[in-house]
MIPAGU-492980 format. One record per residue (C-alpha): residue in one letter; residue number from 1; x, z, y. Coordinates in nm, 3 decimals. Layout:
   r     k         x         z         y
   a   NUM         X         Z         Y
...
This chain:
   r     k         x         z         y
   x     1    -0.086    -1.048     1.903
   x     2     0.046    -0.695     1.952
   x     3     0.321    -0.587     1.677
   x     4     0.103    -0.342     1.537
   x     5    -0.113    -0.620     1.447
   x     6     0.161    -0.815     1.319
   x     7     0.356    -0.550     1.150
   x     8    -0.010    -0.551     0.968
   x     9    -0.009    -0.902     0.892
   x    10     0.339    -0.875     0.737
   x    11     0.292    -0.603     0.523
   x    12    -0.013    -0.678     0.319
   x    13     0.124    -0.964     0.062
   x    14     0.499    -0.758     0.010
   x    15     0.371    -0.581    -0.298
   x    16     0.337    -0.727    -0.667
   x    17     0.648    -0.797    -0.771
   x    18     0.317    -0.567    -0.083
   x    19    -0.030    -0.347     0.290
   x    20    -0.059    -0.097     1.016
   x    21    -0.288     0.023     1.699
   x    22    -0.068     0.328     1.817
   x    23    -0.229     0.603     1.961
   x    24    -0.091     0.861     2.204
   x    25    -0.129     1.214     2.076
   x    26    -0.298     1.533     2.257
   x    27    -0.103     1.821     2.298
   x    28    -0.130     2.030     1.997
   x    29    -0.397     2.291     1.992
   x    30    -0.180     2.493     1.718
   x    31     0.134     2.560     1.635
   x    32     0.235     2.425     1.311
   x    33     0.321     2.707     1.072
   x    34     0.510     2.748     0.729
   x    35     0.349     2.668     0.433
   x    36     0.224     2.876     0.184
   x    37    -0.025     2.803    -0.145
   x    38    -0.151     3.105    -0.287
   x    39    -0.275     3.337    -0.002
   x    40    -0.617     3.220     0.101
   x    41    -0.666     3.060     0.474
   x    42    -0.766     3.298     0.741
   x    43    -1.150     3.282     0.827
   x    44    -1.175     3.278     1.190
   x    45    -1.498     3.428     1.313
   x    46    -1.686     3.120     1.410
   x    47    -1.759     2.808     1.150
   x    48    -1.524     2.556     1.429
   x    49    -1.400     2.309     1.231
   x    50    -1.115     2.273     1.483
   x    51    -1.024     2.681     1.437
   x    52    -1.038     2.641     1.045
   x    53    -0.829     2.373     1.034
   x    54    -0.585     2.499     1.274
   x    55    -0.622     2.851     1.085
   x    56    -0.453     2.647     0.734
   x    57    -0.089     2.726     0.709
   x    58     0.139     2.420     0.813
   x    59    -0.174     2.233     0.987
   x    60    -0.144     2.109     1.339
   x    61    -0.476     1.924     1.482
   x    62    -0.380     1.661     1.729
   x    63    -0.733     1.533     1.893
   x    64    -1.075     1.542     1.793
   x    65    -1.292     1.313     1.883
   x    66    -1.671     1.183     1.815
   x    67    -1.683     0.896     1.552
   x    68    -1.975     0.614     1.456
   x    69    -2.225     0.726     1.181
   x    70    -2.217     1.074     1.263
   x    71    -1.853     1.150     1.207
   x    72    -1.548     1.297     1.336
   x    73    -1.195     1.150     1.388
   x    74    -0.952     1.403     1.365
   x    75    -0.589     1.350     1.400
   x    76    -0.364     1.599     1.237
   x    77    -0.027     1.665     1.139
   x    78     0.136     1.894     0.794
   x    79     0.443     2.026     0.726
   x    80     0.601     1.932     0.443
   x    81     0.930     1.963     0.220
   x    82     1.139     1.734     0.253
   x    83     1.237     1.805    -0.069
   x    84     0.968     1.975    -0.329
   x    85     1.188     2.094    -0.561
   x    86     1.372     2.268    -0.257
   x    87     1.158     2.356    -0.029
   x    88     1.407     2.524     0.217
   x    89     1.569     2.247     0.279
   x    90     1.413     2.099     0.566
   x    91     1.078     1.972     0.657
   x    92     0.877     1.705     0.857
   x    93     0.545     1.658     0.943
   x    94     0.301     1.467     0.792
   x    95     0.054     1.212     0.949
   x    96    -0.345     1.237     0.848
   x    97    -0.655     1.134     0.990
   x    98    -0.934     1.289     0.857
   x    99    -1.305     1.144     0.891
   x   100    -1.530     1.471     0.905
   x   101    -1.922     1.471     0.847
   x   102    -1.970     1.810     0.649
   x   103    -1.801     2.036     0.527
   x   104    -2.042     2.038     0.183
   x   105    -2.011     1.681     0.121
   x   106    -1.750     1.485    -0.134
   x   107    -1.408     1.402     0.025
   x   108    -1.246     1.085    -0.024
   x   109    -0.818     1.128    -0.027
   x   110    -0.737     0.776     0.145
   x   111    -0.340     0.704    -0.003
   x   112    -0.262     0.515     0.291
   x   113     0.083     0.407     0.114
   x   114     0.212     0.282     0.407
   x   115     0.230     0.463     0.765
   x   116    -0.068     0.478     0.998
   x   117    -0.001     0.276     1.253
   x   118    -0.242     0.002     1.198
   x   119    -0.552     0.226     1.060
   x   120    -0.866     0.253     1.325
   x   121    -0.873     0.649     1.274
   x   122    -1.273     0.584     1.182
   x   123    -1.171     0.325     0.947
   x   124    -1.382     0.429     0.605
   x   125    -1.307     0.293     0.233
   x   126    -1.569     0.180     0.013
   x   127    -1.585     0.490    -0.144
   x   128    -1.618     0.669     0.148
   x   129    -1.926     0.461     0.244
   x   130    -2.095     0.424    -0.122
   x   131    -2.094     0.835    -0.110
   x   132    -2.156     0.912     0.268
   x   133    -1.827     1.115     0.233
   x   134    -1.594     1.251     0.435
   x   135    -1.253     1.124     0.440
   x   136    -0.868     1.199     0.414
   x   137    -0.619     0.909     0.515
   x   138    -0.269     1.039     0.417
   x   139     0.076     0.802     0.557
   x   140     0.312     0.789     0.345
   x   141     0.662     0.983     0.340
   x   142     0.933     0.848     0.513
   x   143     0.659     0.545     0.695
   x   144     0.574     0.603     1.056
   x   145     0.585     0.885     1.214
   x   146     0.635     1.096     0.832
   x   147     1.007     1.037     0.804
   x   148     1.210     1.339     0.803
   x   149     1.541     1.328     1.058
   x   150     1.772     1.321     0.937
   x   151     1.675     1.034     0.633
   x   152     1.765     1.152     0.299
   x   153     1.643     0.863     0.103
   x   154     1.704     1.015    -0.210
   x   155     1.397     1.184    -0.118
   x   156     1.153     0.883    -0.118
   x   157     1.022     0.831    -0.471
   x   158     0.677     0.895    -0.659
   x   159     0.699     1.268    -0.744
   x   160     0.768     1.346    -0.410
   x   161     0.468     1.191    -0.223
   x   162     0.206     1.270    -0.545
   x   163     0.378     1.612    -0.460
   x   164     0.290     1.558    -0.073
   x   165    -0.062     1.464    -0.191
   x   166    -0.115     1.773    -0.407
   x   167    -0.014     2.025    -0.116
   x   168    -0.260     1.855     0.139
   x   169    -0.546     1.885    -0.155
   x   170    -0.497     2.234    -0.208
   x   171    -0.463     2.301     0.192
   x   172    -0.778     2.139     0.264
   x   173    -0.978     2.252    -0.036
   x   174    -1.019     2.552     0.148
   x   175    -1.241     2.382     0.417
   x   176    -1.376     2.079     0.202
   x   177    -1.527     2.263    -0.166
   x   178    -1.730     1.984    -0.275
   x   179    -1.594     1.729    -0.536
   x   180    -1.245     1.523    -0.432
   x   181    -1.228     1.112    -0.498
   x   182    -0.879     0.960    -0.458
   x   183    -0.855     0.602    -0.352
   x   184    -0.572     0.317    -0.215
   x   185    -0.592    -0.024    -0.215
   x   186    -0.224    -0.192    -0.357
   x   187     0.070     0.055    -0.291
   x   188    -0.222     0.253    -0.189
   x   189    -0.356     0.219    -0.513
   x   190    -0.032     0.270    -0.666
   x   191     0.014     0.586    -0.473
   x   192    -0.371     0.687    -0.584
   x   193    -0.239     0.639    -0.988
   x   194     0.123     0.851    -0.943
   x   195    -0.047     1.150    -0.765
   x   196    -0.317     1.165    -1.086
   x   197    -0.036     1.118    -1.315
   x   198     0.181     1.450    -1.191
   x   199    -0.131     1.634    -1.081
   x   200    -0.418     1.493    -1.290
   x   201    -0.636     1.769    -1.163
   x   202    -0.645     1.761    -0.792
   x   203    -0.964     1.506    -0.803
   x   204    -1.270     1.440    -0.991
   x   205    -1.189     1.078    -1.034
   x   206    -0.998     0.810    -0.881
   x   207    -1.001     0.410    -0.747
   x   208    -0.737     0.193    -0.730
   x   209    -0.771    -0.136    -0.585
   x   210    -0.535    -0.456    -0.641
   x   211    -0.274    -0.167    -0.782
   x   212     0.000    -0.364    -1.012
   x   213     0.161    -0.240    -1.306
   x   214     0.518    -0.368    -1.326
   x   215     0.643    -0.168    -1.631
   x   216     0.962    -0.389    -1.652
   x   217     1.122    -0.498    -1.334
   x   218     1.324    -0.732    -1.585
   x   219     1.027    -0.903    -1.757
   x   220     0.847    -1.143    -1.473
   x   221     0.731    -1.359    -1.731
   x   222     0.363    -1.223    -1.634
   x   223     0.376    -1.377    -1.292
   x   224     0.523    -1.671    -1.370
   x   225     0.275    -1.760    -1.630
   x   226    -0.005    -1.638    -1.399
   x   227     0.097    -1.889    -1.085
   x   228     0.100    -2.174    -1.312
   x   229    -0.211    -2.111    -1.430
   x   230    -0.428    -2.021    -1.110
   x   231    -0.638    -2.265    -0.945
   x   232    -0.652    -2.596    -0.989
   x   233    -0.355    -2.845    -1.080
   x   234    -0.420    -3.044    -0.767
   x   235    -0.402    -2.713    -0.544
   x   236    -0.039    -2.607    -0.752
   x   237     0.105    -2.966    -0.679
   x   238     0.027    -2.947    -0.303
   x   239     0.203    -2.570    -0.292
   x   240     0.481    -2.725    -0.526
   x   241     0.519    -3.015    -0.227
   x   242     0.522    -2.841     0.025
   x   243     0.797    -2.565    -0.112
   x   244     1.036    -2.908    -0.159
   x   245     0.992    -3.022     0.192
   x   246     1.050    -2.690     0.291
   x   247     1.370    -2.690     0.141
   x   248     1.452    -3.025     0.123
   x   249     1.435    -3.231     0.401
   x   250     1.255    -2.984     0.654
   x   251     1.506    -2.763     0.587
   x   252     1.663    -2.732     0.876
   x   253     1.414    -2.785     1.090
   x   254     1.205    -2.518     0.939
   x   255     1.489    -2.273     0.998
   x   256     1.634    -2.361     1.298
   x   257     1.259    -2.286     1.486
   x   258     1.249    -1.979     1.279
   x   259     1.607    -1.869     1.433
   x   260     1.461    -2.005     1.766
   x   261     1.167    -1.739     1.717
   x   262     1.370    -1.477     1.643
   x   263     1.596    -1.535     1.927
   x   264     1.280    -1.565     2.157
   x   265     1.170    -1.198     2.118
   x   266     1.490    -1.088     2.121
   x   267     1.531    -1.003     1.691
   x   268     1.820    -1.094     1.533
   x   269     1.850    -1.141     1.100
   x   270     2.119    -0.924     1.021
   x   271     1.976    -0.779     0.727
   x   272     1.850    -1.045     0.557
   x   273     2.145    -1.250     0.646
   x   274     2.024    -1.583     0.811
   x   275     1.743    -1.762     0.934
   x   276     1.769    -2.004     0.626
   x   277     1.814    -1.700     0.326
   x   278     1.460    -1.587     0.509
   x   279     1.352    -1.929     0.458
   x   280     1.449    -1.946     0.115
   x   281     1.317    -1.615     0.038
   x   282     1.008    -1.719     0.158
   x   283     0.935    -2.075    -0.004
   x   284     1.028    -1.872    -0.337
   x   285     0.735    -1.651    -0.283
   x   286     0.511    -1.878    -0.125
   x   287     0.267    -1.895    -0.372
   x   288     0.229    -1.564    -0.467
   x   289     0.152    -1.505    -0.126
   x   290    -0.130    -1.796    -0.077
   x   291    -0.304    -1.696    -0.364
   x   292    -0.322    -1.301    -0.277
   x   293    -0.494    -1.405     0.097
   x   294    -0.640    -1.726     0.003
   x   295    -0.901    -1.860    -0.169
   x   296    -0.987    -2.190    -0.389
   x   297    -1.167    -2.345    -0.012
   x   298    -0.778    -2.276     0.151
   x   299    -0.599    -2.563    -0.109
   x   300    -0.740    -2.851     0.078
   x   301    -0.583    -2.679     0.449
   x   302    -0.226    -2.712     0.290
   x   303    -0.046    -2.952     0.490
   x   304     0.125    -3.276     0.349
   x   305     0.496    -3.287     0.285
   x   306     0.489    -3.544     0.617
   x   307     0.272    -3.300     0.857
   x   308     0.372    -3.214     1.204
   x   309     0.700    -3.006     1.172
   x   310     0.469    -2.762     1.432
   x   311     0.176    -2.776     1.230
   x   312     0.353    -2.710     0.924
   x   313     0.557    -2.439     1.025
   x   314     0.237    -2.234     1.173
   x   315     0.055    -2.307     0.874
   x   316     0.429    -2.142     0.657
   x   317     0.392    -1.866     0.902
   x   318     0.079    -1.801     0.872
   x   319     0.111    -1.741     0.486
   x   320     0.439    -1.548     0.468
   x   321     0.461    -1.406     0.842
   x   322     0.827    -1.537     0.889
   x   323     0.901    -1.324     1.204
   x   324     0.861    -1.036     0.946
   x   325     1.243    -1.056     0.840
   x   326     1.364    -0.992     1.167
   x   327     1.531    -0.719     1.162
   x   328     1.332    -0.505     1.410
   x   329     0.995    -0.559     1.152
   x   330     1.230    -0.507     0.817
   x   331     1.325    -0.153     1.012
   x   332     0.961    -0.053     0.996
   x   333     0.912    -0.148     0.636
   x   334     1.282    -0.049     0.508
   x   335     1.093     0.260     0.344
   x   336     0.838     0.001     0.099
   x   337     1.123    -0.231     0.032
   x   338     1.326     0.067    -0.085
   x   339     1.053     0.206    -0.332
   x   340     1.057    -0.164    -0.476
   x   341     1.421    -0.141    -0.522
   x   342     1.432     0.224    -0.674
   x   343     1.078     0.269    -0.874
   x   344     0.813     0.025    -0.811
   x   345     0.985    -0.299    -0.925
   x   346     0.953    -0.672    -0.738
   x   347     0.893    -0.960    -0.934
   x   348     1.184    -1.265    -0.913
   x   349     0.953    -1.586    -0.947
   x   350     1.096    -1.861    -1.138
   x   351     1.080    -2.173    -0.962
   x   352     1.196    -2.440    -1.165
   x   353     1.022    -2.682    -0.964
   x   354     1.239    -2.614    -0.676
   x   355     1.588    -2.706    -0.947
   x   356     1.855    -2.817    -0.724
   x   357     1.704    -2.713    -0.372
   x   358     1.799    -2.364    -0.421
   x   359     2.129    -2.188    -0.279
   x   360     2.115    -1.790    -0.278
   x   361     2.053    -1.689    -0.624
   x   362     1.938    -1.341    -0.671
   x   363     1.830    -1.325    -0.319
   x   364     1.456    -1.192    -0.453
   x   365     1.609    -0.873    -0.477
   x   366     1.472    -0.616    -0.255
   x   367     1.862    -0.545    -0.189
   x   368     1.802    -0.850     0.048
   x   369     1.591    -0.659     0.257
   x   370     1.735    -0.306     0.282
   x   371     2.029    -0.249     0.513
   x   372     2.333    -0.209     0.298
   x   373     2.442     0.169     0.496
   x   374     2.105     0.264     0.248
   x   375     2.237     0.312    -0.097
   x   376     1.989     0.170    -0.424
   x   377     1.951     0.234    -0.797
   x   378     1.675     0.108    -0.966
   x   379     1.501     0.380    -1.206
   x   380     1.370     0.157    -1.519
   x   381     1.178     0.417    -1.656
   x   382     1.006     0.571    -1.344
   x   383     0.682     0.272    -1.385
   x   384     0.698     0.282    -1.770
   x   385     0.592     0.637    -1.738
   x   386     0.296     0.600    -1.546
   x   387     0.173     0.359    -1.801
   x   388     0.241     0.547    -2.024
   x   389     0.035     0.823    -1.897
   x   390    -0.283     0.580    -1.783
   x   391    -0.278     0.466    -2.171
   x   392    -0.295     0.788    -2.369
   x   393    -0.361     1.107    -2.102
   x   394    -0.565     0.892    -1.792
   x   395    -0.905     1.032    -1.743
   x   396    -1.150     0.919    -1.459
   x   397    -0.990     0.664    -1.340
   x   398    -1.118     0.246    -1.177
   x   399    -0.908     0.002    -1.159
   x   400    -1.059    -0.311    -0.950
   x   401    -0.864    -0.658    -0.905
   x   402    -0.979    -1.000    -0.842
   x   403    -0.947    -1.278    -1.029
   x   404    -0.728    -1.511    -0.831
   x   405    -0.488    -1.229    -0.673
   x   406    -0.142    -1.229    -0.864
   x   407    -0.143    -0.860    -0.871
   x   408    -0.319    -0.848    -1.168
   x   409    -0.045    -1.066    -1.407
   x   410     0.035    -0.683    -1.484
   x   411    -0.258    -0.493    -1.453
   x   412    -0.289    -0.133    -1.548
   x   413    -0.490    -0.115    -1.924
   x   414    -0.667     0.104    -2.076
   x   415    -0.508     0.249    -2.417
   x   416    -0.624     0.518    -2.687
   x   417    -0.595     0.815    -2.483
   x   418    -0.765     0.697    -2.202
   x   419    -1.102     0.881    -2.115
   x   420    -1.410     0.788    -1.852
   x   421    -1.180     0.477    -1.715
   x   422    -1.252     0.104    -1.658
   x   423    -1.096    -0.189    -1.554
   x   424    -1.320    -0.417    -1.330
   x   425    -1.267    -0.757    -1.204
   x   426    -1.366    -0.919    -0.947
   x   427    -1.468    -1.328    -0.955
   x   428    -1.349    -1.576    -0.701
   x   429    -1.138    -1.273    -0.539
   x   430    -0.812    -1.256    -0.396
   x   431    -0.611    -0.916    -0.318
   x   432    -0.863    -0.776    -0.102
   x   433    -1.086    -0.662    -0.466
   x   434    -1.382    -0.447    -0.391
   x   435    -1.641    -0.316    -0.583
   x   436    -1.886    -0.502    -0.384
   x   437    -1.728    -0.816    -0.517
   x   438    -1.792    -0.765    -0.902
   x   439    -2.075    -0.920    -1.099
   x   440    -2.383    -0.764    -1.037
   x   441    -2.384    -0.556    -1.324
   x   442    -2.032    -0.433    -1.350
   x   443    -2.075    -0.299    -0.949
   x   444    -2.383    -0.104    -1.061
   x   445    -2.174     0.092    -1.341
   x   446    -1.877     0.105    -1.122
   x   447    -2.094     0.265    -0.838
   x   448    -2.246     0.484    -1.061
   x   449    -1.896     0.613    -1.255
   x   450    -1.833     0.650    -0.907
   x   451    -2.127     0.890    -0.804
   x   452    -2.129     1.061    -1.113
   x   453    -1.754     1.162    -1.047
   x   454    -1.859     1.275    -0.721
   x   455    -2.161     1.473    -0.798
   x   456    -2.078     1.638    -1.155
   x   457    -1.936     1.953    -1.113
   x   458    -1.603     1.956    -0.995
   x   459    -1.381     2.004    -1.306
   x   460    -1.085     2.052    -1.016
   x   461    -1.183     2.395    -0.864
């Protein structure tokens, strides 16, 4: 398994309370140039994509290359502020891949929320498919190759990258005139919600998938309530088992092959302290994590408290992806732990069940997971705002979850103000939600909100 791969596997589940094969780059075609809003992009003579993209102020196109279905892949870079509110203050450049079929059809902002490591450069969301759009995947600042040098992480919150978001809509809206549909899938989704809160006009309507709502990171009542309620008693008992073998007397086996691992490909735990705090750690959120990537079938592969210490620990790692704490793979995703720790919010599980087993309190924290020469302060009212904003001001807006994945204990709701939006829910559905999962009749009206955001007139122009 290549570490892209893995880096992949690691990062889907770290949301709620977490979702990257590198690609060498062409020499740029054209210089990437300062960035400016207002003046209109120069028309070159010829209708080349390449020239008019190169042509927008701040774009650089990397490759271009034929894609399946008729499509292009085209890799490009944009220069961006580090800061928005100061934009002379340095700047980076911006990963995006953009899926082009023509220039008069809808286009489909992909917020990535993570970097773009993983993503096929052809990959397509479901929007992108149900509307035969073209398509803009954005990485987020400060992931992959998007992180300004030096790393001012006072720089990484929500305003910032829905203000990254609005600069590459108005860039490209000069080549792509047709409607805009925003979409992300968990901090993607999460990303797709803050950019329509600051700049609510940028698109003609938006889909989050599996996005949680965690309007206070003191309150994890919701989750808690949620796990003891999912699936069936028998399938909580077995989780519940295995969690005090884990930590009870497979303890140290558990962690001594984990530090073995580690050791193996050369990683160390530094940051998260030991081999058994990553344990710990790990049993705690065990089964938020089963329940986002499994499904009712997956209770009856749990292992018994007396499996194989081999087979159980494959079976641990393949839930939680334990070689993910290391501290080369925590590098990679210090950036999402951070916008936990500062804005988003993590949950702390309570695991009573577990009373007596446990020896690290507060180690839940994303503090755990963030190298301490990175200063934190949580901002309590950063995710209260956004709800805030969904409830009485949101307009156009989906909101799909399934019905087993934990990400929806706090849900984003409709409220008074909110106008042409819908909550959906998928049946039998973990964290991978998609409109193609609903009932029947609830993925008819979502497709069709869907198409008629897409083919109204664009109310964003």
């Amino acid at each position: 398994m290549t570490r892209a791969t893995r880096t992949r596997r690691f990062l889907l589940p770290l949301l709620l309370g977490g979702l990257l094969a590198p690609a060498t780059a062409a020499p740029a075609i054209a210089a990437a140039r300062p960035a400016a809003h207002h003046a209109e992009a120069p028309r070159p003579t010829s209708d080349d994509l390449p020239a008019r993209l190169a042509a927008l102020p701040g774009m650089r196109l990397v490759r271009d290359t034929p894609a399946p279905g008729g499509y292009r892949a085209i890799e490009l870079r944009y220069r961006q502020p580090v800061d928005h509110r100061h934009p002379g203050r340095g700047t980076f450049e911006q990963r995006l891949f953009l899926m082009h079929r023509a220039a008069d059809r809808p286009m489909v902002l992909y917020t990535n929320g993570y970097d773009l490591d993983y993503q096929d450069p052809a990959f397509r969301t479901e929007p992108t498919q149900i509307l035969g759009a073209n398509q803009l995947s954005v990485e987020q600042r400060y992931f992959g190759t998007s992180r300004p040098h030096p790393t001012d992480w006072t720089k990484l919150d929500i305003w910032q990258a829905a203000s990254d978001h609005h600069r590459i809509v108005r860039a490209l809206k000069r080549v792509y005139r047709a409607a805009w549909i925003s979409t992300g899938g968990s901090k993607g989704g999460m990303a797709t919600v803050y950019h329509r809160r600051f700049y609510p006009q940028d698109v003609a309507g938006s889909v989050a998938y599996s996005a949680p709502n965690n309007t206070d990171d003191r309150d994890n009542t919701a989750e808690d309530r949620f796990l003891q309620r999912v699936g069936t008693p028998a399938c909580r008992r077995a989780l519940t088992d295995v969690q005090r073998a884990l930590l009870g007397a497979r303890r140290a086996e558990t962690a001594g092959r984990l530090a073995r691992a580690a050791a193996a490909h050369g990683d160390t735990l530094r940051t998260v302290g030991s081999a058994d705090r990553a344990l710990e750690f790990n049993v705690l959120r065990l089964p938020e994590r089963f329940w986002m990537s499994q499904d009712e079938a997956a209770c009856a592969r749990i292992p018994g408290p007396s499996a194989d210490g081999a087979a159980l620990y494959a079976w641990f790692d393949q839930m939680v992806s334990l070689w993910g704490y290391t501290d080369a793979y925590l590098s990679v995703a210090a950036a999402s732990f951070y916008q936990l720790g500062t804005q988003l919010g993590s949950a702390s599980l309570a695991a009573p069940q577990l009373a007596g087993l446990l020896r690290y309190p507060g180690i839940q924290q994303m503090r755990t997971l963030v190298p301490r020469s990175i200063p934190m302060r949580f901002q309590p009212g950063a995710m209260a705002d956004i709800d805030r904003w969904v409830r009485h001001h949101g307009s156009r807006l989906m909101f799909v979850y399934g019905e087993t994945d934990p990400t929806r204990a706090e849900p984003f709701r409709t409220g008074p103000g909110s106008r042409d939006t819908h909550v959906y829910l998928a049946p039998h559905t973990n964290h991978l939600a998609r409109i193609d999962k609903l009932a029947a009749g609830d993925r008819d009206r979502a497709t069709a909100m869907l198409r008629r955001w897409a083919n109204a007139d664009d109310p964003t122009t």
